[in-house]
N, C-alpha and C positions, 0 to 999 in steps of 0.2 A: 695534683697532677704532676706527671712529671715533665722532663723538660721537650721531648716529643709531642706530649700530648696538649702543653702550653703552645707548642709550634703551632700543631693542628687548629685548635680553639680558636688561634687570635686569624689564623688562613683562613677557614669559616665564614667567622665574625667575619672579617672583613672581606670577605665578599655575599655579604648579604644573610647569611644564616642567623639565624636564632638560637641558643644552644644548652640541652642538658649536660651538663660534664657529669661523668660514672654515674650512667643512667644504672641502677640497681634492678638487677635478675634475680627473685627471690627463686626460694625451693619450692617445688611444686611438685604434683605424682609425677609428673613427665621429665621434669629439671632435679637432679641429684645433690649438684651440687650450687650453690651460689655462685652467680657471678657478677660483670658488667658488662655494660657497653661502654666504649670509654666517652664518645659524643654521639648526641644524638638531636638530630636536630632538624627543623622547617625552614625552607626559603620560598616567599610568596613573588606570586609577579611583578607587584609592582615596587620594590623595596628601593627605597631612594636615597639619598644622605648629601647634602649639600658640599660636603670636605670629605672626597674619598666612598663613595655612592652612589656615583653616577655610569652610565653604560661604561665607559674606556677604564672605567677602576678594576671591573670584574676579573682577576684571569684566565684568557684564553684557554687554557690548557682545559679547566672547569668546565666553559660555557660550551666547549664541542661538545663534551658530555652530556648537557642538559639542556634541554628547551628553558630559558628563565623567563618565558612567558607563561607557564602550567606552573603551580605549585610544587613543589618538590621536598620530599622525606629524606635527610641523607641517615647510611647509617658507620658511623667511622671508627675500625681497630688501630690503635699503634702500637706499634713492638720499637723499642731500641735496640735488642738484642735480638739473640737467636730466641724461631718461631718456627712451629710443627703447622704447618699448610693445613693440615687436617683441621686443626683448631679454630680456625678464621671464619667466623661466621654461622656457627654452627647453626643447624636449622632450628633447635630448642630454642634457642636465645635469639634469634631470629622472630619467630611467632611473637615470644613473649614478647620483645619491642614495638613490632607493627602496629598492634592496638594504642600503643600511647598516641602514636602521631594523629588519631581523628579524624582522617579522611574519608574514610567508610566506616560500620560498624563492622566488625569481625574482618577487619585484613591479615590476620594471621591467616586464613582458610586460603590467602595466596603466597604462604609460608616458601611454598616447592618452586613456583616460577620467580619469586624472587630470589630463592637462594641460588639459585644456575643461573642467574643473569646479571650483569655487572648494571645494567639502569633499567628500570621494566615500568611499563607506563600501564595504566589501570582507568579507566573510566566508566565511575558510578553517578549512576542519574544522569547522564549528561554532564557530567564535570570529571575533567581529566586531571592526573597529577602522579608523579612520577615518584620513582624510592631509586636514590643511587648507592652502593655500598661503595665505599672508600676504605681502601688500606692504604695507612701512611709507616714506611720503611725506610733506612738508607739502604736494606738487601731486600736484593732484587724476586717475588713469589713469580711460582710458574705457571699458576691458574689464573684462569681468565675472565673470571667470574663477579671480579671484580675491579673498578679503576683502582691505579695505585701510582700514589704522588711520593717522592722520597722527601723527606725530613728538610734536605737541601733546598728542594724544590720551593716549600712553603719561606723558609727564610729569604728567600732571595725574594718572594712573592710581599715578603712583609716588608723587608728592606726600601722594596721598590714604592710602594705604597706610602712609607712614612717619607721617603725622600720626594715623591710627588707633592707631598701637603709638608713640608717640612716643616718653617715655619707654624702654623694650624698647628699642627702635633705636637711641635716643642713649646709653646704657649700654654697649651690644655696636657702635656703630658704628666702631669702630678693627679688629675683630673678619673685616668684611667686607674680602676681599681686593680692594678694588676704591676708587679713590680721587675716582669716578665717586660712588659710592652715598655711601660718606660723608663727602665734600661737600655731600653735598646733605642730609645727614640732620645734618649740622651747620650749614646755614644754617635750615634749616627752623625746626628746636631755638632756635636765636638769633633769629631773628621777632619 
């Protein structure tokens, strides 16, 4: 991953998501070419964590978007660079992802209303749960089709987070298998 999409993962991850990184688009009659998703991922209701887990860890900015009381599917692009709008989410790769999440059987068949809508809520059987798309940018897209958090955003979100539990985090930070995370919770710590 690169270093946007390391941003993304650990933004996620800590607030509550569970996460495939470069969930794999194979070729199919309908998909030409290969591709990914770059995260893709479930957040349940009742997702807890004793250090950094709790309702006031979430942020805000996330939770206006989504009820985190319903399950939720997100599905997340990032670009560091220049990015053709057209490309973001296309509806092939779309379909193809929806069935991994397991919420319903055949959620691709709601391919269209989730590709036009930035959070779309779905309720099968009596149990409701939501798919939000997330594009993460430092430049600004002009569709609206989807939330879009800038690159900036998540670091200042992770900053805040590891400085909240600072201690906790620089004790276990050799702990995280990620040399992304504690880097940064060892410069923090040294400030």
């Amino acid at each position: 991953m690169n270093y946007g999409e390391t941003s993304a993962y650990w933004y996620l991850r800590l607030n509550g998501f569970f996460l495939i990184q470069n969930f794999v688009i194979h070729r199919t009659e309908e998909i030409k070419h290969s591709s990914d998703i770059d995260l893709l991922g479930i957040r349940l209701p009742y997702v807890f964590e004793e250090v950094g887990g709790q309702p006031g860890d979430w942020d805000a900015v996330l939770l206006e978007e989504l009820n985190p009381n319903l399950p939720t599917g997100i599905i997340c692009e990032v670009k560091t660079g220049d990015f053709d709008e057209k490309k973001l989410f296309r509806q092939h790769y779309l379909s193809y992802s929806l069935d991994r999440f397991g919420f319903q059987p055949n959620l691709s068949e709601c391919t269209k209303t989730i590709a036009s809508n930035k959070l779309t809520e779905i309720e099968y059987k009596g149990t409701r749960f939501k798919i939000l798309k997330l594009f993460v940018s430092n430049s600004q897209a002009k569709r609206l089709d989807f939330l879009q958090l800038s690159i900036k955003h998540l670091r200042a979100f992770i900053e805040r987070r590891i400085q909240n539990y600072r201690d906790k985090k620089w004790q276990d930070r050799l702990l995280f298998q990620s040399d992304f995370l504690g880097e940064y919770i060892d410069r923090l710590f040294n400030e």
